[in-house]
C-alpha positions as CSV (number, residue, x, y, z in Angstrom):
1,X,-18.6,17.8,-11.5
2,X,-16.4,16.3,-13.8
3,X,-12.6,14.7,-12.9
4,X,-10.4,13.4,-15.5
5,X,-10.1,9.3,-15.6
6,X,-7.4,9.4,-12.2
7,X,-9.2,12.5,-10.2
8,X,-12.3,10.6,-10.9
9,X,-12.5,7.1,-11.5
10,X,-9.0,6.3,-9.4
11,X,-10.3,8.7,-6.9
12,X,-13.7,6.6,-6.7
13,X,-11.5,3.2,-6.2
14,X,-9.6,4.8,-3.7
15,X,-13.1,5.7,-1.3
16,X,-14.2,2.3,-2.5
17,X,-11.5,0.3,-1.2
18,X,-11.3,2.4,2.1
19,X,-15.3,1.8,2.4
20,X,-14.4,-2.0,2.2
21,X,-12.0,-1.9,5.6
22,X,-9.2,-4.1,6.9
23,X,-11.9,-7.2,6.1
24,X,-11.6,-7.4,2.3
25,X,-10.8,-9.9,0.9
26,X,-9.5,-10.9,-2.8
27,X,-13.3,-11.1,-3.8
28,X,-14.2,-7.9,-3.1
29,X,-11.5,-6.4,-3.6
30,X,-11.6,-8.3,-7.2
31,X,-15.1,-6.7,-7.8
32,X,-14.1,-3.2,-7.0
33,X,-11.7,-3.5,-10.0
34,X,-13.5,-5.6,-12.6
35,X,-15.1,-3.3,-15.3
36,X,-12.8,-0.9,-14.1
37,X,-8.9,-1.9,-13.7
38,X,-7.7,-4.9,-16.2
39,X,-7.2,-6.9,-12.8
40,X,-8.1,-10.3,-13.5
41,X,-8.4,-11.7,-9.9
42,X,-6.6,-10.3,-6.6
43,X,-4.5,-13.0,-4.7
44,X,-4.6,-13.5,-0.9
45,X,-1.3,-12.0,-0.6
46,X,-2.2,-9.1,-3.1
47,X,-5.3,-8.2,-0.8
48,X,-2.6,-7.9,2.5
49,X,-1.0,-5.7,0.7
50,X,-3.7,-3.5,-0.9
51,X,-5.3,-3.5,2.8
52,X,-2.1,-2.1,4.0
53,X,-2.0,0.6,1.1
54,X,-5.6,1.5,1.8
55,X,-4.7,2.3,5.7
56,X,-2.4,4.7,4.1
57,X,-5.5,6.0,1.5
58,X,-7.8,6.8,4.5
59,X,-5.4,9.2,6.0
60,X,-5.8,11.2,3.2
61,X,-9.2,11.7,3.5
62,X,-9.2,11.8,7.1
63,X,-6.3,15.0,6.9
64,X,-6.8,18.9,6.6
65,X,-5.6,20.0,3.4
66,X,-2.3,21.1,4.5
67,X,-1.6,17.8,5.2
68,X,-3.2,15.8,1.7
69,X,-0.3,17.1,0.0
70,X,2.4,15.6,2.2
71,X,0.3,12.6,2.3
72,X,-0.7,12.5,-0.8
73,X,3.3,13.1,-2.0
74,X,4.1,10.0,0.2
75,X,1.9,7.9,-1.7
76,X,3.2,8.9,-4.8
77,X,6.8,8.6,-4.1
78,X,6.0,4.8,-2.3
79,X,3.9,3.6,-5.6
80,X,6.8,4.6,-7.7
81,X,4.7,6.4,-9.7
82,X,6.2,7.2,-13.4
83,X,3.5,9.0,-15.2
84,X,4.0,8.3,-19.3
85,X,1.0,8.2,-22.1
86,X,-0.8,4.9,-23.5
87,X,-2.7,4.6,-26.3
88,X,-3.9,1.2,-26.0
89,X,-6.7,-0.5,-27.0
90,X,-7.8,1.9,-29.3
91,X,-8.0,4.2,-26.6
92,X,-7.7,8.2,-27.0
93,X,-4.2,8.9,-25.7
94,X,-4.1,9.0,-21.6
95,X,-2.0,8.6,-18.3
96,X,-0.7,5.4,-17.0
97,X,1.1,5.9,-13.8
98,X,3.0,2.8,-14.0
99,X,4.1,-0.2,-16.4
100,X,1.4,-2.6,-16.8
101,X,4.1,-5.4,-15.6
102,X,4.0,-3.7,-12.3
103,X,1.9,-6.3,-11.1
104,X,-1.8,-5.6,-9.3
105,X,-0.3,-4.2,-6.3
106,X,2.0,-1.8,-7.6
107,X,-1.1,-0.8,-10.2
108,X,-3.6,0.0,-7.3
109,X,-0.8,2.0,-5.7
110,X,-0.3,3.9,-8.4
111,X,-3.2,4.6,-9.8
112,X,-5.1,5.5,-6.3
113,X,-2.1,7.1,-5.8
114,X,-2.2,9.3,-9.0
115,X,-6.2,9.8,-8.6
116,X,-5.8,11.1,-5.1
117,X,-2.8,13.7,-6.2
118,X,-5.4,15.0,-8.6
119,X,-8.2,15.4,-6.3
120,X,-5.7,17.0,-4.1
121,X,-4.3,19.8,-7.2
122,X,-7.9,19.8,-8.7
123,X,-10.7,20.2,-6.2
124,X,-9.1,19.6,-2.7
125,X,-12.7,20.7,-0.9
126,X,-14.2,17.8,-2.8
127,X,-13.6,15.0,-0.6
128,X,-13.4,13.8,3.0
129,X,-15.3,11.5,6.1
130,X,-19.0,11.9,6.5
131,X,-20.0,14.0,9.0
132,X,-22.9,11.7,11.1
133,X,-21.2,11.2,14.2
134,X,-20.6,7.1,14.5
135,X,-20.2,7.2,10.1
136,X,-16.4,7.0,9.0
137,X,-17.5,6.7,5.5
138,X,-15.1,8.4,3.0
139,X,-16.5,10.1,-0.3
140,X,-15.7,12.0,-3.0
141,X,-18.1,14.9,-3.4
142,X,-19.5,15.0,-7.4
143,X,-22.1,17.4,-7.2
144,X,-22.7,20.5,-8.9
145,X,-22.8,22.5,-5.8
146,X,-19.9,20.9,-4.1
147,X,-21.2,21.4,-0.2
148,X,-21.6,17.2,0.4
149,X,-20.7,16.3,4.2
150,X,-22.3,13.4,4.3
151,X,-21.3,9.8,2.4
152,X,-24.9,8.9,1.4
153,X,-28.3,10.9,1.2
154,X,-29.5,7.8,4.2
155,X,-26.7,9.8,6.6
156,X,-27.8,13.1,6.1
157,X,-31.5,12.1,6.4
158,X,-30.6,10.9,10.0
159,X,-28.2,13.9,10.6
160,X,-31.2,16.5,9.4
161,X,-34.1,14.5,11.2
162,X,-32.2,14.3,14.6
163,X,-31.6,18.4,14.8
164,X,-35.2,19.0,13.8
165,X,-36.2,16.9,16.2
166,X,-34.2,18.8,18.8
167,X,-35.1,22.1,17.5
168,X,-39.1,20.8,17.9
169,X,-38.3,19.4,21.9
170,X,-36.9,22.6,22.7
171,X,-40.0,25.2,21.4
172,X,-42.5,22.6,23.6
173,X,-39.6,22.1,26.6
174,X,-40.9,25.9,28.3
């Protein structure tokens, strides 16, 4: 399936971050962004910050979908999102949810913020906490089909195994 730059690749930083949990630290949190974000390096501070934001990320996931929106509405109004178009770079005309003098904070905010609000308008069924029991793994569901419940082909291995071996113990339990 294909997102636009915030549904998709905001959306992606947003499970990435939550993935990382309350233990990043500037270095990972540093290699989430590079190649992605134009985020040089992510202070000590920064990363409290962005671990505090990302608390407010997984409950997104973690909600039914009446919820997202209010959630998701929260997020934007706290990032002080103010969509407007760049061109920079040499880059084909696209959304910047806030000033690039924001600072790294206020740019993760707003752009997980913005890719979230997306996934939300544009394919709300498309994302959520795997479903292996023990696994709070967030995703965001790309494929073509769009029926993923689990965060990685390795969970729903385990998941698929585990009821077939259930199904097998009761047919030789009589």
């Amino acid at each position: 399936m294909h997102f636009n730059p915030y549904g998709g690749a905001a959306a992606q930083i947003a499970t990435d971050l939550i993935n990382l949990g309350d233990a990043a630290g500037p270095a990972e949190l540093t290699a989430i962004f590079k190649d992605r974000m134009t985020i040089a390096a992510v202070q000590e501070h920064e990363a409290t910050e962005i671990v505090t934001w990302t608390r407010r990320l997984r409950r997104v996931f973690e909600a039914g979908p009446a919820a997202r929106v209010d959630l998701v509405n929260a997020l934007l109004r706290d990032s002080a999102s103010k969509p407007y178009i760049s061109t920079h770079d040499g880059k084909a005309p696209h959304l910047h949810y806030v000033d690039a003098q924001a600072g790294t904070v206020g740019r993760v905010r707003a752009y997980t913020a913005g890719g979230l609000a997306h996934l939300v308008c544009d394919a709300p069924d498309r994302f959520g906490v795997c479903s292996r029991e023990g696994c709070d793994t967030v995703y965001v569901d790309t494929s073509r089909n769009g029926r993923r419940r689990f965060c990685s082909t390795r969970c729903a291995t385990r998941v698929h195994v585990a009821d077939h071996r259930t199904r097998q113990a009761g047919q030789y339990a009589t």
